[in-house]
N, C-alpha and C positions, 0 to 999 in steps of 0.2 A: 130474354126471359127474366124474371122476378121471382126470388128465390130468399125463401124466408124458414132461419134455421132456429129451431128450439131447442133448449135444455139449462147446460151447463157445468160444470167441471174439463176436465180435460178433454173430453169427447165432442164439444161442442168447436174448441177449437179446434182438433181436427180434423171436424167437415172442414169450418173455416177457412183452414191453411191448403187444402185443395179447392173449392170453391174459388178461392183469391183470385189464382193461374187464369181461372176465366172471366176475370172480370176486365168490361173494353172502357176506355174513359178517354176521352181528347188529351193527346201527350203522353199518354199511357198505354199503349198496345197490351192486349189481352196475351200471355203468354200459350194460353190453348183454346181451340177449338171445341166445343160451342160459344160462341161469346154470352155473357149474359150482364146486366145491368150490376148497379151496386148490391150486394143482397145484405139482407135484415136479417141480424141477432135477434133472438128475443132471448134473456137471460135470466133465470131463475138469482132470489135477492136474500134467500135463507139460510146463506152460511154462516153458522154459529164458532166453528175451529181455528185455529192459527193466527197468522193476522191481520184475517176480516176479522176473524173474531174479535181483537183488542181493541183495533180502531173501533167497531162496532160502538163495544161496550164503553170505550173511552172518550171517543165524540159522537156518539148517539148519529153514525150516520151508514147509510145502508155498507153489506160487506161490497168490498172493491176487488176480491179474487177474482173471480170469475167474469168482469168485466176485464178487467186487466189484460186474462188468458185472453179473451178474446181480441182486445185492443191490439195485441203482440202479433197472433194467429193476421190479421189482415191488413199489418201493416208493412211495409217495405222492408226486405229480411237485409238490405244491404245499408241501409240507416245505424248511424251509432247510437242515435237515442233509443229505437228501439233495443236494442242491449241494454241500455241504463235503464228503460220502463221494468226490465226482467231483473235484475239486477238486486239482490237477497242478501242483505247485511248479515255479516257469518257472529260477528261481535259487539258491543258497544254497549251501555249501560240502555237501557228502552230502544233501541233500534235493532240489538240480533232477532232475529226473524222475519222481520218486516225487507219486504220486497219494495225499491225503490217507487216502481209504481200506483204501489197502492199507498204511501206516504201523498204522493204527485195526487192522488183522486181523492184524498184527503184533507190536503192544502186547498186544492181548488175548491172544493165543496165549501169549505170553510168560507171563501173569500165570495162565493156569487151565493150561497147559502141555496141551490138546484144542483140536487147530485146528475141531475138526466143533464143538465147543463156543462157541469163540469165532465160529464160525458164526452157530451160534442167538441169539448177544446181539447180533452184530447186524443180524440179520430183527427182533431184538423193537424195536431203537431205531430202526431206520427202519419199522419197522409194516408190513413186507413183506405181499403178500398171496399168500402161498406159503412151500410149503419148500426148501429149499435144501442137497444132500447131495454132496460132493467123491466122485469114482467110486471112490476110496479112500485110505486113508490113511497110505500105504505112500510111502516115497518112492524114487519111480519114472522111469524115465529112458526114453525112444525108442530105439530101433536099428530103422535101415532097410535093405534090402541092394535096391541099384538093377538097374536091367536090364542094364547093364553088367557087372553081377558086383562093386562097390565097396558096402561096408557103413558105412554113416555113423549118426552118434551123436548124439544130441541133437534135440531139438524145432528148436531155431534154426538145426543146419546142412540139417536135412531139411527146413525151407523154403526155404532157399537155393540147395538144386541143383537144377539145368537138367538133369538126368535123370531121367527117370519113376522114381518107384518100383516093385518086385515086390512085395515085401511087406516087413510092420512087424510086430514083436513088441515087448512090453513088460519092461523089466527092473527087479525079479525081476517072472519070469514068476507066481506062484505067489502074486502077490500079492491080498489078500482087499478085497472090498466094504465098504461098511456095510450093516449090517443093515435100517438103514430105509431106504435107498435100492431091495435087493433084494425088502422088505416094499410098498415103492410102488409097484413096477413089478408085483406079483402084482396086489395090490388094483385095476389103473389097468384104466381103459376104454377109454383112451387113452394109445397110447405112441409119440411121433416121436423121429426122429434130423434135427436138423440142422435149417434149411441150416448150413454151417461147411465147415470147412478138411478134407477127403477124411481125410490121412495122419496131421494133425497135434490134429486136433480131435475128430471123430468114430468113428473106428476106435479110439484109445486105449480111452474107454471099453468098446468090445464084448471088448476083450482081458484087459480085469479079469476074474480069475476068479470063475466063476457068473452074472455080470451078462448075456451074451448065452443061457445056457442058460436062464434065470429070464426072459427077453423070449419065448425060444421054445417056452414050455411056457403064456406068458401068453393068455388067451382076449380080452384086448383087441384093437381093430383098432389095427396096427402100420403106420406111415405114414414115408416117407423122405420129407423135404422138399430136394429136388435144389439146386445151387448153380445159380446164375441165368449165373456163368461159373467159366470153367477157370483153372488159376494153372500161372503160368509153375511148366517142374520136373515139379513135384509133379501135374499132371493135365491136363499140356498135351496139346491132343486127345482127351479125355476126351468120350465120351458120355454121356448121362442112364443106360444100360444098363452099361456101364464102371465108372460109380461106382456101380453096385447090386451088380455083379457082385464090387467088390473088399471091399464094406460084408457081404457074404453067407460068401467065403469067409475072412475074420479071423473071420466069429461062430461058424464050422464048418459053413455050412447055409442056407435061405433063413430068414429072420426075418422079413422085412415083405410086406405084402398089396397095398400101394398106394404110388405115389409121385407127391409133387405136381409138377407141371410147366409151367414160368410157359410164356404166351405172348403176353408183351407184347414190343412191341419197341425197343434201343434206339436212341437217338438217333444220327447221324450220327458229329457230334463226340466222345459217349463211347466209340463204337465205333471210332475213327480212336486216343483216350487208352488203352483196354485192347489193342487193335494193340502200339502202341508197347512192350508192357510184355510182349507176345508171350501176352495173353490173348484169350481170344472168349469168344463166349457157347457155354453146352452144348447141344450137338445132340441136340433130342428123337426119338429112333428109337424110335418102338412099338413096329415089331415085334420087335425085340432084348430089347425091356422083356418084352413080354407072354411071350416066349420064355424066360423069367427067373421066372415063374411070378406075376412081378405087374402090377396091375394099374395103368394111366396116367390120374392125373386133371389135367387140363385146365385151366389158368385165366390169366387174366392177372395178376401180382401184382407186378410192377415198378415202384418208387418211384426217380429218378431225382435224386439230389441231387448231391455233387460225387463219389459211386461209386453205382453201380447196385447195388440191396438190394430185400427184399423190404419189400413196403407190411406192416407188423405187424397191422393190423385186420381188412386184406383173408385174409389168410392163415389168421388165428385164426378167424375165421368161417366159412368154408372150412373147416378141419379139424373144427369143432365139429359143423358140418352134415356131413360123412361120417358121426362117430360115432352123431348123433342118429340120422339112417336108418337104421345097425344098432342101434342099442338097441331102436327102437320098431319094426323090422320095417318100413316104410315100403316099402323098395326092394327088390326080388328081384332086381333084376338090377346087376350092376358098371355103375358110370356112370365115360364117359371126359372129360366135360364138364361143370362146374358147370351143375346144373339140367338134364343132358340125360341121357337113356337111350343103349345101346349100340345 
């Protein structure tokens, strides 16, 4: 199977870091069952905060977070270097905050002057089990205009306000793909979006041009993995059908088939710590879903550490066993529940 994941921030690595488990490669045994081929990042390039930010602003070259994350997510957890690609200077005159590897995606850029290039060198040195393609390579900026009627600029001020978005477009709009990212997404079997940040993570990419028309012409099954909660701002009061609904009209249309919908639940006290922060969790409404032309699968994937995320292993098995049923014909009918009929 061919399996091509979208977004970015933390979310995207951990489909990644479950996806890995099944990856089969000569000298490399798949550690789980489905086996599936290398599978394809496609990675949002609009982070304006921290330091993608500086690097950004300082050598004019796309942000390196979010590749990084993912660099990390599918590479070999038992490598030392992968520790030193994560690796976050606590002190030092221009080096506190900067993460070792995004220096490393900095350098290299520098030296072969193709950030997608200095990409591939380093998937080859941390022995990545996947590829890894920036949704373009255009350097690209955010504009949101809120319900308010106020148009704000930037990845980092459109997390920051406490007014919903209307919509998001990308500037220049007219900006192009890579070629093997639009080449993976035809090839895939499999193509998710997310979980990740609604305005600032996963909609960026649909708005590259050709990247959501090349998802909507694709015969893979196309799968939205829902956020587990809402973010202050940016999607507060947000339904599971809400984020379908704003994921559909940036792609021009409906694109995906199915969307996954945890239903664990959390704990007291984290629920009492995302209060505080004027978040909750997203309200799964079927019928607004299935009214939306797709379809709601089921499951519990809640991993509770010091924020509520999805469990990586749970999830990727999960998505892997939707695809197997359609490949092999198995299921005639849309199921709403892991392992259950409609």
């Amino acid at each position: 199977m061919k399996v091509v994941a979208i977004g970015g921030g933390t979310g995207l690595s951990t489909l990644l870091r479950g996806l890995k488990l099944h990856v089969a490669e000569p000298g490399r045994p798949a550690r789980l069952k489905p086996y599936i081929s290398r599978p394809a990042a496609i990675v949002t390039v609009t982070d304006e905060g921290g330091s993608s930010g500086k690097l950004r602003r300082e050598f004019g070259i796309l942000p390196p977070g979010d590749i990084r994350n993912c660099l990390v997510a599918l590479a070999d957890d038992e490598q030392l270097f992968t520790r030193l690609f994560n690796y976050r200077f606590s002190d030092g005159r221009g080096l506190a905050g900067h993460s070792f590897g995004n220096l490393f995606l900095a350098a290299l850029t520098g030296l072969t002057h193709d950030f997608a290039k200095a990409v591939r060198v380093s998937s080859e040195v941390l022995a990545v089990r996947g590829e890894i393609f920036p949704s373009t390579l255009s350097d690209v900026r955010l504009e949101a205009r809120l319900r308010d009627g106020r148009v704000v600029l930037g990845e980092s001020r459109i997390n920051k306000t406490r007014v919903p978005v209307r919509t998001l477009r990308i500037v220049p709009s007219r900006c192009q793909p890579l070629p093997e990212a639009l080449a993976a997404i035809k090839a895939a079997d499999l193509i998710t979006i997310g979980p990740g940040s609604l305005y600032t993570s996963l909609i960026p990419n649909l708005l590259v041009h050709g990247i959501s028309e090349q998802i909507a012409r694709s015969k893979a099954l196309k799968v939205y993995i829902a956020n587990l909660m809402t973010q202050p701002g940016e999607t507060r009061g947000y339904t599971a059908a809400d984020h379908l609904r704003a994921l559909h009209e940036h792609a021009g249309g409906r694109v995906f088939d199915r969307v996954i919908l945890n239903t664990g639940e959390l704990s007291a006290g984290m629920l009492r710590r995302y209060a505080a922060q004027r978040a909750a969790p997203v309200q799964n409404d079927f019928q607004a879903v299935r009214a939306l032309g797709v379809e709601p699968v089921l499951a519990d994937l809640l991993e509770e550490d010091h924020v509520a995320r999805h469990d990586s292993s749970r999830l990727a098995k999960l998505l892997l066993k939707l695809v197997t049923r359609r490949l092999s014909g198995a299921s005639h009918q849309p199921r709403t529940r892991e392992g259950e009929k409609r």
